[in-house]
Residue, then its C-alpha position, 0 to 999 in steps of 0.5 A: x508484536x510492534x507495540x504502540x507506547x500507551x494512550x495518553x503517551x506521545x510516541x517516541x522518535x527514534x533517532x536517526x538511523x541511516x537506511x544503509x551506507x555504502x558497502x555497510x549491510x544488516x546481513x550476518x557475514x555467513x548470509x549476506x549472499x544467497x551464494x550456495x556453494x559447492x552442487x547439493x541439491x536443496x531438500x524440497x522445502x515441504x509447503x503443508x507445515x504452513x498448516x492453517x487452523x480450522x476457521x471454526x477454531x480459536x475465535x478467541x485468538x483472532x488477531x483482532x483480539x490483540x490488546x494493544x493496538x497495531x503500529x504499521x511504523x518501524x525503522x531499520x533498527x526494529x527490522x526482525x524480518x529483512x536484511x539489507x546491503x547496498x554497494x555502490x548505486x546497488x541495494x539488494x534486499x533479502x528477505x529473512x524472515x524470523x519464525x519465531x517472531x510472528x506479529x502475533x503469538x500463536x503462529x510460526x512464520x516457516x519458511x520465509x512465509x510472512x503475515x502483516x508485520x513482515x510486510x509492514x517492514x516491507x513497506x519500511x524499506x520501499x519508502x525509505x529507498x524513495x527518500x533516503x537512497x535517491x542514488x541507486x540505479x537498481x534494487x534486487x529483491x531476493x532470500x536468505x535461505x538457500x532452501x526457499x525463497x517465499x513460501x507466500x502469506x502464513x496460513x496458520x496466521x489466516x487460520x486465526x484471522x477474522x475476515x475483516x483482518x484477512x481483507x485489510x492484509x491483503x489491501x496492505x500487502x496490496x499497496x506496498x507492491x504498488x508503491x514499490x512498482x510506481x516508485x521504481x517507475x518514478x524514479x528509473x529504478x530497475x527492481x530484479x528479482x532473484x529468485x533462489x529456490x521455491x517461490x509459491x503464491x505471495x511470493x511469487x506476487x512479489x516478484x510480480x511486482x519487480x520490473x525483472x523476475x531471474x530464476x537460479x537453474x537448479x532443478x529445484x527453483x520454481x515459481x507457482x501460485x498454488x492458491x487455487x488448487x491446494x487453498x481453494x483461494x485465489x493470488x489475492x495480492x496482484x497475481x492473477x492480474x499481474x500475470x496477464x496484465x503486466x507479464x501479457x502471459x496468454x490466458x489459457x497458459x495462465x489458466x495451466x500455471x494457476x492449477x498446477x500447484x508445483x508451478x513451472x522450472x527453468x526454461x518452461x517458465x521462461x518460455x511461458x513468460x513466467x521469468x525473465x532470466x535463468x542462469x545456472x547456480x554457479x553462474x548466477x549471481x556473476x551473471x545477475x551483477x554484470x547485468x546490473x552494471x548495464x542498469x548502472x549504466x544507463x541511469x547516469x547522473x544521480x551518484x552525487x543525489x544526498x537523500x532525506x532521513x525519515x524520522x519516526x511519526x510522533x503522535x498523542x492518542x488520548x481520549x479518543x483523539x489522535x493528534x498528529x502536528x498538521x492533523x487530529x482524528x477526534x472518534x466519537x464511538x458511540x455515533x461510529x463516527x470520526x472527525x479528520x481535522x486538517x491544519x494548513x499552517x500559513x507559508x510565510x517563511x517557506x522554503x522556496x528553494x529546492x536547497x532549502x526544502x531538502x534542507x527542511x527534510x521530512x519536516x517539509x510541511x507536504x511531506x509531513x502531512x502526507x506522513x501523518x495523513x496516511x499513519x492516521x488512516x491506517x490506523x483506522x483501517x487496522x485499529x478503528x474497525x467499527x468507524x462507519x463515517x469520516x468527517x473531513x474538514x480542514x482549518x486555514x487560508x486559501x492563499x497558504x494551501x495554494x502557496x504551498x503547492x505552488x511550491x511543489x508545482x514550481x519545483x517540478x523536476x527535482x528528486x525530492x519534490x517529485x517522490x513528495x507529489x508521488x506520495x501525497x498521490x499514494x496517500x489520498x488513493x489509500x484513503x479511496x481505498x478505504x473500507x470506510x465512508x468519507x464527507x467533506x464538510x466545507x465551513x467556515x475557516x476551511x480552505x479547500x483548495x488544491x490538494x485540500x480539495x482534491x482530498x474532498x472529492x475523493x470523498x463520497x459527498x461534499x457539503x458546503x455552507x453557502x455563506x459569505x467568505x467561504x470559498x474552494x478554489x482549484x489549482x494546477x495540482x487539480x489537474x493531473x499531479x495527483x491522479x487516481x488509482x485509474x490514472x485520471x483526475x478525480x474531477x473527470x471521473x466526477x464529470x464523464x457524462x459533463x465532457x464540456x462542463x469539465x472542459x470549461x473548468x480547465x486552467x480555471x483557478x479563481x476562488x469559487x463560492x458555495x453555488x459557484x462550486x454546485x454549479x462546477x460539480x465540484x461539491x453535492x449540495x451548497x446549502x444555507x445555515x438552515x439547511x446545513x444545520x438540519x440535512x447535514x447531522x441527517x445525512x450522517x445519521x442516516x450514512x451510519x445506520x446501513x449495512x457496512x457490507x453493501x456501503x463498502x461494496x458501493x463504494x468501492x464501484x462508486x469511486x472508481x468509474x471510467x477507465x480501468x488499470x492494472x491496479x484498479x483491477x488489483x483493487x476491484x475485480x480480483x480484491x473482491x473476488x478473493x473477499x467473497x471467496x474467503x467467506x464461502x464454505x469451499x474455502x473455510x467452511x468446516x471441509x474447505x480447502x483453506x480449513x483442511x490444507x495441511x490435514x490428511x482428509x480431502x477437501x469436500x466442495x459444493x460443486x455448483x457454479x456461482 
């Protein structure tokens, strides 16, 4: 288990620890390459000793049960699951996951299979290569067993999960392959999977998620999603999608792959458009390194980029109030209720050089904040299950939050600059994906104006005090640095059916009032002392007592209108086609597949179409 130190405690921070020097590896020297010698055949890695639990069994040991709470931090010191070398501009990954260390007791990760805490690594390691490793032109993602790749996630650790922790493990294992995807297109990274032996369901999507998929010819390696014909579930981590969508497989080749639960070998899966590249064994890996010097090549410039270190996350969870530096979330249980409160500190003294905001490192106020924002809504994700509404304020001066993203705005174009709005974007479409409502409450002593606004419509209203002196005022980062999932601004999908009205707004930055701002779209209601003080505590009263269920399925359409993308169909249509398949009895009633997999008995299904 990560283990959180005690409430009351600050976190510790661990002391820097470089990601990965130049020719320095986590690997042990008998595994640091997946370079099997000499020409025996792998054994068929046998996929049924990811047996899972009946789902009517051991509802004492759900993972929610877990005493203490879940960090979703780490560093490279902590890592139990992933081995890492870098050689030159090259970073290659190897996932090598611990059996015997699962996040929780009760299960066995076999067979490279992974739960929340190897992904949790995972997501470790994506966000350092963003920050710390600006150099490298390529990242190979691969294993360290010969036998197997990735069996995909854990079934045992499904078996004894709730619902609840199923949906937000998929959600997480969900954003990490996105961000590993925006960061390598961000930052011109050429990601290659290299697959060496069986690669079966989230395996298979993490490879999905690689720009390139190589598969070693061995008449044993191959690449499946055997979800639906062995589990009676679905590629819930981007791989149905991904493989029409992003690969453009045909949909009725798609439809063969996805039934077939031994998958495709060889030059069939090339041909299929399944991978992109198969080499024999004993020319793999030569012929994999030579192509990576072509990456090499076409990504000059960047051998002399000096990154970041990222520092641990301090943090006081006290009294039910977690307090960051640049925020605090006060819960009050008995309402199911949370208040995010956010400090913009002023700009006087900031860095306003790209050399002396790399010097600030991770203490940059941006980039700290988007840190501790995003740990604070994980940590409701994970930990807070039975918040029901967030209250978002914020206290500060306009003129500080406007600086500071005219600083962001001004240094455009460098590394560090760009890969800090690259995650404050992750961060805010993190809290739209949130199963979770969210008000913005405009006061007295807020200031939200440019990214503190655009944090204010990605929640589901906005009430704003319509008193003297309290203002919100939009910036050129409202207007397409911090897209949405979709890939529009947040105020256009506000506005779809106001074409003018949204055309009348752009280039538009003065300070608005409470009616200014109803007037723009920009807020639900402006309302007087009166009516803030009697509507607004009504209003979350009323949001608390509906179904949590038909909340976060409204929301979830509610959030994203207009266009459609990859990741918002990732997010959509296939998270919440496998949410639902999760709770039927085909899956995990007592003869489903999900319940019985491993088993000698045959799943029994109810054989009417839904």
């Amino acid at each position: 288990m990560i283990k959180k130190d005690p409430p009351g405690m600050p976190v510790k921070v661990a002391p820097n620890v470089p990601f990965m020097q130049d020719g320095e590896a986590t690997t042990v020297p008998h595994r640091a390459m997946t370079r099997p010698s000499g020409n025996t055949k792998a054994p068929q890695p046998d996929l049924s000793s990811r047996i899972g639990l009946s789902l009517d069994q051991e509802r004492d040991n759900t993972l929610e049960n877990i005493s203490e709470n879940i960090s979703l931090q780490t560093n490279p010191s902590r890592y139990r699951h992933w081995q890492i070398e870098k050689d030159g501009q090259e970073m290659r990954i190897f996932m090598d996951v611990n059996p015997d260390h699962p996040l929780k007791d009760g299960y066995e990760l076999k067979l490279n299979s992974y739960d929340l805490g190897v992904d949790i690594e995972l997501a470790d390691i994506v966000r350092r290569l963003r920050f710390e490793h600006p150099e490298i032109t390529s990242l190979v993602v691969s294993s360290a067993h010969e036998q197997v790749f990735c069996a995909g996630a854990n079934i045992h650790m499904l078996g004894v999960s709730s619902h609840a922790w199923k949906v937000n493990f998929c959600k997480f294992t969900n954003e990490t392959r996105c961000e590993l995807e925006d960061w390598a297109s961000q930052a011109d990274v050429a990601t290659v999977c290299a697959i060496t032996g069986p690669c079966a369901g989230g395996g298979y999507e993490l490879a999905l998620a690689c720009e390139e998929i190589w598969l070693v010819d061995d008449g044993n390696s191959a690449v499946s999603l055997p979800e639906t014909p062995l589990l009676g579930v679905l590629p819930g981590t981007g791989g149905l999608t991904r493989l029409v969508d992003k690969r453009k497989v045909r949909r009725d080749r798609a439809d063969v792959f996805c039934t077939l639960a031994e998958g495709f070998k060889g030059k069939k899966a090339v041909q299929w458009g399944l991978v992109d590249a198969i080499a024999p064994k004993s020319k793999f890996n030569d012929t994999l390194a030579a192509h990576l010097v072509s990456h090499r090549e076409q990504r000059p410039g960047r051998a002399d980029r000096t990154g970041i270190t990222l520092n641990e996350i301090p943090f006081v969870d006290e009294d039910n109030t977690r307090k960051y530096s640049t925020l605090h979330v006060e819960y009050d249980n008995a309402r199911r209720t949370a208040q995010l409160v956010i400090q913009v500190p002023s700009a006087e003294g900031a860095p306003d050089s790209a050399e002396a905001i790399h010097a600030a490192g991770d203490q940059f106020w941006p980039l700290l904040f988007a840190r501790e924002l995003e740990d604070a809504i994980l940590d409701l994700r994970v930990n807070r299950h039975d918040t029901g509404l967030v209250l978002l304020k914020t206290k500060g001066q306009l003129e500080d939050i406007k600086a500071w993203d005219q600083i962001l705005i001004d240094h455009q174009g460098d590394w560090l600059v760009d890969q800090i709005t690259h995650l404050l974007s992750h961060v805010i479409q993190r809290v739209e994906r949130t199963s979770c409502s969210f008000f913005a409450l405009i006061e007295g002593d807020s200031c939200f104006g440019g990214t503190m606004l655009e944090l204010a419509l990605a929640c589901d209203r906005q009430y704003m005090l319509d008193e003297d002196g309290i203002e919100v005022q939009r910036s050129p980062i409202n207007e397409g640095i911090l897209p949405m999932t979709t890939g529009i601004t947040r105020q256009a999908c506000r506005l779809l059916g106001e074409v003018e009205l949204l055309e009348s707004c752009l280039g538009k930055f003065d300070r608005m009032d409470a009616s200014e701002a109803e007037e723009m779209g920009l807020i639900t209601e402006a309302l007087d002392e009166f009516d803030y003080e009697d509507m607004v505590p009504v209003a979350i009263d009323e949001r608390v007592s509906l179904s949590p269920d038909s909340l976060t399925g409204m929301e979830a359409n509610l959030r994203f209108s207009g266009p459609e993308n990859t990741k918002s169909k990732v997010f959509g249509r296939l998270s919440a086609w496998q949410n639902w398949i999760f709770i039927r009895p085909n899956a995990t009633g007592p003869n489903g597949a999900l319940t019985l997999y491993g088993r000698p008995e045959r799943p029994e299904f109810a054989w009417d179409r839904v």
